[in-house]
N, C-alpha and C positions, 0 to 999 in steps of 0.2 A: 875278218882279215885285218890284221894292225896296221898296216901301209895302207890301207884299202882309202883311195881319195875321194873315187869316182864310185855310180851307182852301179850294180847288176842287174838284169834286166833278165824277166824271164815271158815268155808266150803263156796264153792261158787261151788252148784254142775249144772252137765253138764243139759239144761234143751230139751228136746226131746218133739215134735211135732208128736204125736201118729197119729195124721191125720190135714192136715190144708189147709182147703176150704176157698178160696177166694170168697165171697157173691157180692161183689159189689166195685164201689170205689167214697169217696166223688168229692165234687164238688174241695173239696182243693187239690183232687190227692192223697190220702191217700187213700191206699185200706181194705177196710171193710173185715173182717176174722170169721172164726168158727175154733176154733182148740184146741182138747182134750192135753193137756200137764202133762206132768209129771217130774220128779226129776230123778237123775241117782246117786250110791253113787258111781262116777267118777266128778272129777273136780279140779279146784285151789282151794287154798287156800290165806285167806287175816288175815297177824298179824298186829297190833298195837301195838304200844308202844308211853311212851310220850315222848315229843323231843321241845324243843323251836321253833322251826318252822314247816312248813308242807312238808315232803316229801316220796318220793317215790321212795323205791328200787324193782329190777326186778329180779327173776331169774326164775330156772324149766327148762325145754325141749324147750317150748318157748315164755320166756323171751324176748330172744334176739328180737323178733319181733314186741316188743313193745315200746312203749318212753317214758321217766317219763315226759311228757311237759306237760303245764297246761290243756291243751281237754282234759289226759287224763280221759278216764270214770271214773275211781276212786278215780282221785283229786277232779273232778268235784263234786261229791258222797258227798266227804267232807268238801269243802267248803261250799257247798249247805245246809248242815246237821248243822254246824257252824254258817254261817247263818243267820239259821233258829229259830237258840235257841240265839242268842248274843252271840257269842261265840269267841273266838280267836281261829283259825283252827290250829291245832299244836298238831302234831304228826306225828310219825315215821312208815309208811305204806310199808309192805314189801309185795309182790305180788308174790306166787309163780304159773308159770305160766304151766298146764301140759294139758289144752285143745290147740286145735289149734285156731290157731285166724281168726276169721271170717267165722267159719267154718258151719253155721246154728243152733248151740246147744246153743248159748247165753252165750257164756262166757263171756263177756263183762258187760252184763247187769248184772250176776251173779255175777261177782266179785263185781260191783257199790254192791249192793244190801249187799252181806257179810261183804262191806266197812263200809255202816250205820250201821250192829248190829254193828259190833265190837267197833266200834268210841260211838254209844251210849253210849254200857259199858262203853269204857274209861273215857268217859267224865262225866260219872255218869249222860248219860240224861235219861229221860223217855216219850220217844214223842210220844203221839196219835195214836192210828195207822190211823187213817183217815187222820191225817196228813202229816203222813210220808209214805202213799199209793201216796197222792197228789204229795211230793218230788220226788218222786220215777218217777212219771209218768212223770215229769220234765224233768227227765234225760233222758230218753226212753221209748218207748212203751211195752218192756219186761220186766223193772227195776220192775213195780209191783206184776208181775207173780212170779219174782223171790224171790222178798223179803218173798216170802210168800212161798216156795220152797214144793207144796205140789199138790194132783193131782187137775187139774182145765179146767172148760171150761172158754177159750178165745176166748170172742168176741168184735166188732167194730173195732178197732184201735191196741186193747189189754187193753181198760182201763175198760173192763166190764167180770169181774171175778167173775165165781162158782164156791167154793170148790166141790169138788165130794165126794160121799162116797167109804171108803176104796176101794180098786182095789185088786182083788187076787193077792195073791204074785208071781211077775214076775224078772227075769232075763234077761237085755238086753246086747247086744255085738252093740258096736260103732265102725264104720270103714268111714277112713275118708282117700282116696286115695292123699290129701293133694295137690290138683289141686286148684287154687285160680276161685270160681264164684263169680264174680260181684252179690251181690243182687239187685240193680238198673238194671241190663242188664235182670236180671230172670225176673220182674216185668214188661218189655218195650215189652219182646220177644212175636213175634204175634202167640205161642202156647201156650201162659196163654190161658185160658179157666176158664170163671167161674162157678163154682157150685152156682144151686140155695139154695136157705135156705133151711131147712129141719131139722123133728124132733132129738132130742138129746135122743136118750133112749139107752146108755150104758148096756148089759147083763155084770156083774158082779158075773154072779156064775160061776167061776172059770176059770182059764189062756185059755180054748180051746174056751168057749164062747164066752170070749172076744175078745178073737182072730179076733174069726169071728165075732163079728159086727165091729171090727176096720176097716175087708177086703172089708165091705161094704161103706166104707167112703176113701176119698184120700189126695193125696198131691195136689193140685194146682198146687206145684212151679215142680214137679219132673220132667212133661215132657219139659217145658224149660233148666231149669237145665239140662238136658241130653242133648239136643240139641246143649247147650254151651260149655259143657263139659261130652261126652260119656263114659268115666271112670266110671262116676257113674252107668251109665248102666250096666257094668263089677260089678262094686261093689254086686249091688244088684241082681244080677243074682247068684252071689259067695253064697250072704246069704240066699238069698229062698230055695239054695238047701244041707243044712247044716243041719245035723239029729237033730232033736226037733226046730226045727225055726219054729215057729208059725205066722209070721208075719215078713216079709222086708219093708221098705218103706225108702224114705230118711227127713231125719227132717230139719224144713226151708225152707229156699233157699238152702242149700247144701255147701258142699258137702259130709258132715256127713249121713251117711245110717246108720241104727240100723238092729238087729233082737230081737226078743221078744224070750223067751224061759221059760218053766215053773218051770227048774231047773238051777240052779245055776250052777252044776257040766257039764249043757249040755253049756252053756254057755262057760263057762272057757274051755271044748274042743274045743269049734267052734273058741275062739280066737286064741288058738294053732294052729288050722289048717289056719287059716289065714295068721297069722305072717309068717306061712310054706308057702305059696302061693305068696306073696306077703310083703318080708322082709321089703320094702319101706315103707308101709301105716301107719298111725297111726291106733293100734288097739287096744281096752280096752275094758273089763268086770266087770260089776259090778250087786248090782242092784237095783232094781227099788224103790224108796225112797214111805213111806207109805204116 
């Protein structure tokens, strides 16, 4: 924008893996997925401003764990987007960082994703969205999920998305004992197990329903994950038995565990008693994005 004085700000929220079966895997080594996702109103945030050059500042809780070096996902986000359009990539990218990194929730991808609205705006584009699904997918195989920040079935790779229809309103609590798992070690470890394919029929009247068809579907990655790192095991045992937890699982590869709740007020208690358990973990409440 030529007048533009001030920066634009976009959300890049946490995205959670309500259940995620591994179906198969190609011939290239990429494994094939079915996994219900949704939006958390927990996450970073990505500002823009314009700036003769292209850069990128860090901060938040963790900031420090990042690098402003050119892989970063974010730079990446906007050169790509730049580009895409002829453009001269130049702006002032401030990242503030308040997921964990690497944690199973797609912050990463999430921020890339918050990086192109924002930058759009700035730069007065208006890109396709089939075009900028295809960028997206560029960048990673959750960068399209995310750009699109709403509930969805992910399948193949992650390049084959159905919006879902609305989801009862739910409140989830995120806990993340902040143990680092390798996602290349979860995907090698000889307790993957695959799920076969199988129907997709979501019950959607109302948070206990749901509940119970999520409990009839799993995580793939969780008993690895546990294996590699047993914390999580602790985690999720903490949240199944937390009054009004409708559902534990861990999202990803790990080592973020959620619980599902169908108030908001019961949420934001279960966080308190966490933080009380367990001063260490990363713990946050919010919820579930429509």
């Amino acid at each position: 924008m030529s007048e533009q004085s001030s920066s634009l700000a976009a959300f890049a929220p946490a995205k959670i893996n309500l259940f995620l079966e591994v179906t198969g895997r190609r011939a290239d080594g990429y494994h094939l997925l079915d996994s219900l996702v949704v939006f958390a109103g927990i996450g970073d945030s990505v500002a823009v401003a314009p700036a003769e050059r292209l850069e990128l500042h860090l901060d938040g809780p963790f900031g420090a764990g990042l690098a402003a070096e050119p892989d970063n996902l974010v730079l990446r986000a906007a050169r790509a987007l730049a580009e895409n359009h002829g453009i001269a990539a130049q702006a002032s990218i401030r990242l503030t960082k308040r997921l964990p990194i690497a944690s199973g929730i797609g912050g990463g991808s999430s921020d890339a994703a918050a990086a192109l609205r924002a930058l759009s705006a700035l730069w007065n584009l208006s890109p396709d969205p089939a075009s900028l699904q295809e960028l997206a997918l560029g960048l990673g195989a959750d960068v399209p999920a995310c750009l699109l920040a709403r509930p969805l079935r992910m399948e193949g790779i992650g390049d084959r998305l159905t919006p879902l229809a609305p989801l009862p309103p739910l409140s989830v609590l995120l806990v993340n004992p902040l143990r680092p798992v390798p996602t290349g070690q979860v995907f090698r470890h000889p307790a993957l197990v695959f799920s076969g394919a199988r129907p997709f029929e979501p019950d959607l009247d109302g948070p206990a329903r749901f509940a119970g068809f999520l409990r009839g579907r799993r995580n793939d990655l969780e008993a690895p994950a546990i294996a590699i790192e047993p914390e999580i095991g602790r985690v999720l045992s903490l949240l199944e038995n937390l009054p009004g937890s409708l559902l534990a699982r861990m999202s990803g590869s790990g080592a973020t565990c959620f619980a599902l709740f169908a108030e908001a007020a019961a949420a934001d208690l279960a966080a308190r008693r966490m933080r009380e358990i367990e001063p260490s973990w990363w713990v946050a409440a919010g919820p579930v994005l429509p």
